[in-house]
C-alpha positions in Angstrom: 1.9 3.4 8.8 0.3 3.4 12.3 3.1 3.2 15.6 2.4 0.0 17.8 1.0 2.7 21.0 -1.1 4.7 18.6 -3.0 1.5 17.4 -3.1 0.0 20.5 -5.0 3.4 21.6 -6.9 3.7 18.5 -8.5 0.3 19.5 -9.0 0.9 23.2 -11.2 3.8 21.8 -13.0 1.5 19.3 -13.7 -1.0 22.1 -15.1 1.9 24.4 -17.5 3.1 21.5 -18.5 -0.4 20.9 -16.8 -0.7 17.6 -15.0 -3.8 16.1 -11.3 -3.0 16.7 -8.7 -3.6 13.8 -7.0 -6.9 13.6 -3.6 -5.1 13.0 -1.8 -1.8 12.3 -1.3 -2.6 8.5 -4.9 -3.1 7.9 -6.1 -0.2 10.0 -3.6 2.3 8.1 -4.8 0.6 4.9 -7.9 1.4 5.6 -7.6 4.7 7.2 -6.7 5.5 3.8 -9.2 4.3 1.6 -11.6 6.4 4.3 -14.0 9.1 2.2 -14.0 10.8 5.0 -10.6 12.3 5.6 -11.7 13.6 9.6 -11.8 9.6 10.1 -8.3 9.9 8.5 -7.4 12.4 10.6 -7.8 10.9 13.8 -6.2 7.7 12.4 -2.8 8.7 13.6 -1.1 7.9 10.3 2.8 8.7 10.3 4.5 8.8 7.2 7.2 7.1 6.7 10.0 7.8 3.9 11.4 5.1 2.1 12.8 6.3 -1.4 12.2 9.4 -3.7 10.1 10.0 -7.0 11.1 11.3 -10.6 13.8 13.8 -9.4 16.4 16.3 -10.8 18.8 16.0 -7.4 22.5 15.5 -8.1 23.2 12.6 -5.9 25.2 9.8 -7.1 24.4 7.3 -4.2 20.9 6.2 -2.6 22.6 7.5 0.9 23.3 10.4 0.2 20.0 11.4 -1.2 18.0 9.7 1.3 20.2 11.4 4.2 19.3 14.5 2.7 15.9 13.8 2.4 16.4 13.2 6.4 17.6 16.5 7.1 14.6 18.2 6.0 13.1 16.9 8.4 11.5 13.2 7.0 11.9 10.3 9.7 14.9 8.1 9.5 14.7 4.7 9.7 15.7 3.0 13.2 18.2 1.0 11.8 20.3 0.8 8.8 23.5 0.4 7.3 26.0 0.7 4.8 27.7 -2.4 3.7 29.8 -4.4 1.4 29.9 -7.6 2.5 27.0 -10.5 3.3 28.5 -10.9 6.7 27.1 -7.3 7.0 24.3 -8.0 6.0 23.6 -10.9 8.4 24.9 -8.8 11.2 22.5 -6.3 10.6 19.4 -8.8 10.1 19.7 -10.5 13.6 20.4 -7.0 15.2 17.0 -6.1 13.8 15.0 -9.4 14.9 16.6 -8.8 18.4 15.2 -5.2 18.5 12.5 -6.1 16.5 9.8 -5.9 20.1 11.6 -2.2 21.1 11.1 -0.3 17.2 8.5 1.8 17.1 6.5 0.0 14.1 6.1 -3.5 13.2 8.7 -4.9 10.9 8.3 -8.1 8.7 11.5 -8.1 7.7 14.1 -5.5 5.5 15.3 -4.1 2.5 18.4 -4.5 0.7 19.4 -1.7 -1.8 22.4 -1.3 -4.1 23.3 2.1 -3.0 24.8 3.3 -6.5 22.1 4.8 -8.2 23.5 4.6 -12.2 23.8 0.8 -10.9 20.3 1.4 -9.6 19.5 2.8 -13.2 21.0 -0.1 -15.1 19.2 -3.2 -13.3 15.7 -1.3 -13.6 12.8 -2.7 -12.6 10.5 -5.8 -13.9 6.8 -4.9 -14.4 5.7 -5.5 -10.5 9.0 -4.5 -8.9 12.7 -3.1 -8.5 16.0 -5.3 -9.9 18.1 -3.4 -7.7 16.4 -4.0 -4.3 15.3 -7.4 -2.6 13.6 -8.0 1.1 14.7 -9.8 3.5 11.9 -11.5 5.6 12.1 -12.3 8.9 11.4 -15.8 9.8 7.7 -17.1 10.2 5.9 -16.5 13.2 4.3 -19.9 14.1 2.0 -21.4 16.5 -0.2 -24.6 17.3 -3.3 -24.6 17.0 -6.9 -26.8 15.6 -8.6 -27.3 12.4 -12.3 -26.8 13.1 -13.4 -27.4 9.5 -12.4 -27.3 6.5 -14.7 -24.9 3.7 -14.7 -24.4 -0.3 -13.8 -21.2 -2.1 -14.8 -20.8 -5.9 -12.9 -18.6 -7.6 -13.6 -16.5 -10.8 -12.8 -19.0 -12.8 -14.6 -22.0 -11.3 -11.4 -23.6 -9.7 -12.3 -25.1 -5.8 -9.6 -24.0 -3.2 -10.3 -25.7 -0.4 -10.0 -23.5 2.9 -9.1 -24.8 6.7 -10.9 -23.0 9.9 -8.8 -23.0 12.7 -9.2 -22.3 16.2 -8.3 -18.5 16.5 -4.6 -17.6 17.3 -3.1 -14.4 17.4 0.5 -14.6 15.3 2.3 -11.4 14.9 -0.1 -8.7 16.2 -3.1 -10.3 14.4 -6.3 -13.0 14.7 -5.7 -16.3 12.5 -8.8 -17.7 12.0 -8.3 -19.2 8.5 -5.4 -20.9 7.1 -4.4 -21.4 2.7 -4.7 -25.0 1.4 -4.4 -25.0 -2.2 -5.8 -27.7 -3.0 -6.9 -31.5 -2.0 -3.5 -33.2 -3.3 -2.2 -30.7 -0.4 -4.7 -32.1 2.1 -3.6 -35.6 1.0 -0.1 -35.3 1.1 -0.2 -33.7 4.7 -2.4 -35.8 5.5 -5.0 -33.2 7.2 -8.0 -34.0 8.9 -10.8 -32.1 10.8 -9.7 -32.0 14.7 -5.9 -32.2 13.9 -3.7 -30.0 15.7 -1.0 -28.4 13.7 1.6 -26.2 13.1 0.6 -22.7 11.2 2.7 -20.1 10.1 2.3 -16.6 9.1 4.6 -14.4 8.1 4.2 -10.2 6.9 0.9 -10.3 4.5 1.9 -13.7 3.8 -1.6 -16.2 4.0 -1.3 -18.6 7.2 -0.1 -21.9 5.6 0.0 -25.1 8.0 3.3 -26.9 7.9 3.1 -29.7 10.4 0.3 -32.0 11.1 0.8 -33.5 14.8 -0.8 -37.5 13.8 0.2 -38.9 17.0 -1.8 -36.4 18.9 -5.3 -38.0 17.4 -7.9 -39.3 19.9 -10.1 -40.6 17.5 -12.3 -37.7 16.6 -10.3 -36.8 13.5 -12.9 -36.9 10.8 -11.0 -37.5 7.2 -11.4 -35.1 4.3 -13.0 -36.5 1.5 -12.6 -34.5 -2.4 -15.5 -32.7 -3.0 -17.8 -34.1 -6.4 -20.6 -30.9 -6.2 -19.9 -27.1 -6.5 -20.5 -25.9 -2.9 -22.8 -22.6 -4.3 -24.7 -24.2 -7.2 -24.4 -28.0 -6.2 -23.4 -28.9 -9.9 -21.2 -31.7 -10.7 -17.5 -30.6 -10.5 -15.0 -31.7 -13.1 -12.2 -33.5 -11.2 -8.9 -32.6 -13.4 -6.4 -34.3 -10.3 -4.8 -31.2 -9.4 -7.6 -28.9 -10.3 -11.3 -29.1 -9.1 -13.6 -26.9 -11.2 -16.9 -25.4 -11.2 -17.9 -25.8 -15.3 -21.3 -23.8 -14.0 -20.8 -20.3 -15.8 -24.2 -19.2 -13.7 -22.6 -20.5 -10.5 -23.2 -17.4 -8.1 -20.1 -17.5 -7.2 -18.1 -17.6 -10.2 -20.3 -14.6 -11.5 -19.9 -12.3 -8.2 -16.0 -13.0 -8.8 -16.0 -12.1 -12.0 -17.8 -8.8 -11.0 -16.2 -8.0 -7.7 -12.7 -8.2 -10.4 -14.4 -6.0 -13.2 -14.8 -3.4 -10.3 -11.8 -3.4 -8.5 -9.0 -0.7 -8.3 -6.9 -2.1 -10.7 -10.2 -2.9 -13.5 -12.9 -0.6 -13.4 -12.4 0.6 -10.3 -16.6 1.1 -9.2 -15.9 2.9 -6.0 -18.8 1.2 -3.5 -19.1 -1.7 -5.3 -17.3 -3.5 -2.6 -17.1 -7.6 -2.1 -20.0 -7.6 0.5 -22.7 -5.1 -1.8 -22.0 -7.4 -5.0 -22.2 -10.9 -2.4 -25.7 -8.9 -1.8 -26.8 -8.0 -5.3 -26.1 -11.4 -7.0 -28.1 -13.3 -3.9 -31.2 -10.9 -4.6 -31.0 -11.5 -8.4 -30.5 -7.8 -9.2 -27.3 -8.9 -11.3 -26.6 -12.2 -13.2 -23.7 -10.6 -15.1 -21.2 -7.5 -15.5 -23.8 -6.4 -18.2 -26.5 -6.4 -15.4 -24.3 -3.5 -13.6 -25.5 -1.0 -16.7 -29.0 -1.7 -16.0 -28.9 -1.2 -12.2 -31.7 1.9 -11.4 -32.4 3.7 -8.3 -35.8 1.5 -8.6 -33.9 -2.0 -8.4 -32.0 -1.0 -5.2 -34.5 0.9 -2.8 -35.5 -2.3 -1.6 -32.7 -3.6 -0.4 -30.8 -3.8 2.9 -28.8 -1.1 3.5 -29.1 1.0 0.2 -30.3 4.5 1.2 -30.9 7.5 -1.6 -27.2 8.6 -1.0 -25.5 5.3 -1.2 -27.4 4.4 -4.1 -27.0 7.9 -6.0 -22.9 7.2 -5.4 -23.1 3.6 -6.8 -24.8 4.6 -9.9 -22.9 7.2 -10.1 -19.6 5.1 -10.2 -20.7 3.0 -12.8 -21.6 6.0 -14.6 -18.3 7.1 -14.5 -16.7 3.6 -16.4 -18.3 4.7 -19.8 -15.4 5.9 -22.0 -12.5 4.5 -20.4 -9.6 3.4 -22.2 -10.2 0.0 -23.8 -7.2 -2.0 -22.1 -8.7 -1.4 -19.0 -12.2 -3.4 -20.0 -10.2 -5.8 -21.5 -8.6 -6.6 -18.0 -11.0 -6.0 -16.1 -12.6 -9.5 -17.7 -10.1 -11.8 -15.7 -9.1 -13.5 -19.2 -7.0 -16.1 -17.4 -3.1 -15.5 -18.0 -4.0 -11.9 -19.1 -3.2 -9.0 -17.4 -2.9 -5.3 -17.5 0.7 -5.3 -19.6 -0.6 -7.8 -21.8 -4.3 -6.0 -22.0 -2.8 -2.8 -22.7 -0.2 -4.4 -25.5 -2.7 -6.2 -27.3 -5.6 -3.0 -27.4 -2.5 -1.1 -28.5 -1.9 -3.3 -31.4 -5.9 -4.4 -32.4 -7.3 -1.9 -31.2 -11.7 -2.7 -31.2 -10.5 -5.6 -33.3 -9.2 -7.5 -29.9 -12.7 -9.4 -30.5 -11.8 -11.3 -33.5 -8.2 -11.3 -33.4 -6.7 -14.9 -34.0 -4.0 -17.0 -32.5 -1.2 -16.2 -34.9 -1.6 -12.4 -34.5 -1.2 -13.0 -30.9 1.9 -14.6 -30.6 3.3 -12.8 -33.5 3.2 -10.0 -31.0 6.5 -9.5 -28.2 5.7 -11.2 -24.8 2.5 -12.7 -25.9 3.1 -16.8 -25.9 1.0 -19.8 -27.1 -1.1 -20.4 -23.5 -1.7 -16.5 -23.4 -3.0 -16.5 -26.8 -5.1 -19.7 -26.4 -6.9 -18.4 -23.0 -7.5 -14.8 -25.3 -9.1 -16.0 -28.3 -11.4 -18.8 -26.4 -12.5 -16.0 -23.9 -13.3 -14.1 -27.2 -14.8 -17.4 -28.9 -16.9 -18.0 -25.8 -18.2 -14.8 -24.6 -18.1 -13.1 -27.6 -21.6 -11.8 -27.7 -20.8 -10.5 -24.3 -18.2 -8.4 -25.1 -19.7 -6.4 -28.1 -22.9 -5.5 -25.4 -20.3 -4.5 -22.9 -17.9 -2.2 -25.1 -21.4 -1.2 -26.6 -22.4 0.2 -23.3 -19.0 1.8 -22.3 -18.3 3.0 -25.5 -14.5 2.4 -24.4 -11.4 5.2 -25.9 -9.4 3.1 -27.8 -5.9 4.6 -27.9 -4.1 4.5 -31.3 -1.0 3.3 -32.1 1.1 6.4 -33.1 3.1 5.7 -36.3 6.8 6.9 -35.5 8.5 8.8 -38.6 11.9 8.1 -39.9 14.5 10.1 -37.9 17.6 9.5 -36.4 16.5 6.8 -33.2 14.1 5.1 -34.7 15.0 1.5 -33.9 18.2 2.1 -32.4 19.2 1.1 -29.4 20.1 3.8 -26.8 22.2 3.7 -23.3 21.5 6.6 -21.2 25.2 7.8 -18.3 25.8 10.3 -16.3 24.1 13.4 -15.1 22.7 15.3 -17.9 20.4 18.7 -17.4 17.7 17.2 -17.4 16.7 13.8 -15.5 17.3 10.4 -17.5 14.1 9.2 -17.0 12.6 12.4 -19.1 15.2 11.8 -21.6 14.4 8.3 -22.1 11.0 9.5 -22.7 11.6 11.4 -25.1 13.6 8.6 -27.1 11.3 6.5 -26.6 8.7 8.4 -28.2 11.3 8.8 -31.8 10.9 4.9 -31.2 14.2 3.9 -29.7 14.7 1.4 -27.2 16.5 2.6 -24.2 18.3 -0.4 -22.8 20.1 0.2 -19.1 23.6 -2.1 -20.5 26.2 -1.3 -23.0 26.8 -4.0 -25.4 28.0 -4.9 -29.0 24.3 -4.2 -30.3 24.3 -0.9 -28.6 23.8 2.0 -31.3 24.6 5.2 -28.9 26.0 5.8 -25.7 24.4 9.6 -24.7 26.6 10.6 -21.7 26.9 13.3 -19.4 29.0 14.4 -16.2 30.7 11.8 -14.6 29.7 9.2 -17.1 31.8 6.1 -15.4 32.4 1.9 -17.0 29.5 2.6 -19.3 31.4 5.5 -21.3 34.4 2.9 -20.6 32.9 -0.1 -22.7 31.2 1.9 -25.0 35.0 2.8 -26.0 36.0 -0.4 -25.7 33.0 -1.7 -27.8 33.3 1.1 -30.0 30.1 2.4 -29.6 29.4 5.6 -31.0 29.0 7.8 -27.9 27.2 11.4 -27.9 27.1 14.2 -25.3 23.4 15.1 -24.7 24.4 18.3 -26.1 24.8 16.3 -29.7 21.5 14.1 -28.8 19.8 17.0 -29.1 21.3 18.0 -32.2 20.4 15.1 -34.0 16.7 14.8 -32.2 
């Protein structure tokens, strides 16, 4: 994070050197970050701040304890905190943030509340995205009046028109509002919007603006309504008007196809270091690309007449492409922006198809855990649709495709595992290890449970497993039997 009087300085400098200064702290740390040039970094100001630990052998029982340790070595503590049991607590300790909220060093969007007991920490886990045993508590939205100056379309990847208001600019919360989220037109129809309005927005953390209040009775007659629009705004073909939905059915819209590029590079995909929002905007607009496939063919030749591309920048862009070929296959598979398919479900169904993904049909695909009927549909059409597509592509990149190890008979196979206590090792390695015998390591006792594998100061769990009569084993015996 950067402190509120370090970014205030770091701008006054960028204002003095003529430079764009950040719209606020979060942004300029995020990027400080991502710099390639870590003396930029350095002069960023960056302060770290501490929040939770890491994979960890420490023989803490509660989140306090080990985080108040991790303050003595010397890590920052937070401003405020506290320890509580009741939601009266709770609330006391909200408002007495929002009150200090202007005097703490950093800007806050709101706070964390964490179960403190970490084998209760343990046994809520954590969904795919995020922690079960932690939730935040947002402050309330910032909001302010201001005007709508026009109102713009947005085609996504997928062809789907989100319609986009322009406001007069408004600082909320340390930052420039210049645009605020729509949805769609039945938004704009049930608020009623229309161009010169004034209105209420609201912003709140990384939250897009969203306008909540429309003020009708302060119209003076140069409203201008807001008709729905009937002609892609990048390719001016006919859009197919589904009520809710307005789509682009062009699959050469510009649009749709630097999308679909700018997601087959990003971090999460491919991750094309350079190949950034504006440079594939650029590429697409000269006709140097018409599809991912066209990123393959990209030479030194095709760019040195462009804007902006010098011998290095061009060297590191091939380059980065280069360095796709041979990644796992999961991650070309996601990187396609199949719609309701993402990296779990990428990675489960490579896993299970392997290069066979490409012909796999519907019943396979919802024969398989987590996979349902709308997933399954979007998948195969994708497949039906762009299937020539795909062969060139995993062709080219010649992807690894990881294979499915076949787990042996032994004594977890299949059986279902609860992990207590401290053992010598970290549970986390432990359930590892099961997992790789093919167990499933659940974080709750119950009548289905096959083994309870306890150590020290086991607690309820060793408790019901009793009760239950579960048959319980030290990791002493665990071992034994592995």
């Amino acid at each position: 994070v950067i402190r509120k009087d370090d970014f205030e300085a770091i701008n006054k400098e960028r204002l003095e050197e003529g430079e764009q200064p950040f719209a606020n702290p979060r942004n300029a740390a995020a990027g400080s970050l991502r710099q390639l040039d870590s003396s930029v970094t350095a002069k960023r100001k960056l302060f770290f701040n501490v929040w939770g630990v890491g994979e960890n052998a420490l023989a803490f029982t509660k989140n306090s304890e080990m985080m108040n340790y991790i303050y003595s070595l010397g890590f920052a503590k937070p401003p405020m905190q506290t320890h509580t049991k009741t939601v009266e607590g709770i609330e006391k300790l909200y408002h007495e943030i929002i009150a200090a909220r202007n005097d703490i060093e950093m800007m806050l969007d709101g706070m964390v509340i964490k179960i403190d007991d970490l084998e209760t920490q343990e046994e809520l886990g954590h969904t795919v995205k995020f922690p079960r045993y932690s939730c935040a508590y947002k402050f309330p939205a910032v909001e302010k009046t201001t005007k709508i100056v026009n109102i713009i379309q947005q085609v996504g990847r997928t062809g789907v028109i989100t319609p986009v208001a322009i406001v007069e600019p408004t600082l909320i919360d340390g930052s420039t509002v210049e645009r605020a989220s729509l949805h769609n037109y039945d938004e704009i129809a049930r608020l009623d919007l229309r161009i010169n309005d004034e209105v209420i927005i609201i912003k709140s953390g990384d939250i897009i603006p969203k306008i909540t209040t429309v003020f009708k009775d302060r119209r003076d007659g140069t409203q201008k309504e807001i008709s729905r629009p009937t002609e892609c705004p990048e390719c001016k073909s006919e859009l197919l008007d589904e009520g809710t939905l307005i789509k682009c059915q062009n699959l050469d819209c510009p649009s749709i196809v630097a999308n679909s590029i700018i997601y087959f590079a990003s971090k999460n995909c491919m991750n094309i270091d350079g190949l950034g929002i504006k440079i594939v905007e650029q590429l697409v607009s000269e006709e140097k690309i018409y599809d991912i496939l066209d990123l393959y063919s990209l030479t030194y030749e095709k760019l040195q007449d462009l804007e902006g591309f010098k011998e290095k920048k061009i060297s590191n862009l091939l380059n980065s492409i280069k360095n796709t070929k041979g990644t796992t296959l999961h991650r070309v598979i996601n990187a396609l922006g199949i719609e309701h398919i993402g990296e779990v479900a990428s990675k489960q169904i490579c896993l299970e198809f392997g290069l066979n993904v490409i012909s796999v049909d519907f019943d396979s695909l919802v024969a398989l855990d987590g996979i349902g009927e709308q997933m399954a549909n979007s998948f195969t059409e994708f497949m039906r649709v762009n299937k020539e597509l795909v062969l060139k592509l995993l062709d080219i990149i010649k992807p690894q495709v990881e294979v499915k190890v076949e787990i042996h008979e032994n004594n977890f196979k299949d059986m279902t595992v609860v992990l207590t206590g401290t053992m010598s090792v970290s549970r986390g390695v432990i359930k590892k290890q099961l997992e790789a015998l093919g167990a499933k390591v659940s974080s709750s006792i119950s009548k289905k449970t096959d083994y309870l594998i306890y150590g020290e100061d086991a607690g309820s769990k060793y408790d019901k497993a009793i009760t239950l009569k579960v048959k319980t084993l030290t990791e002493e015996e665990m071992n034994t039997l592995i």
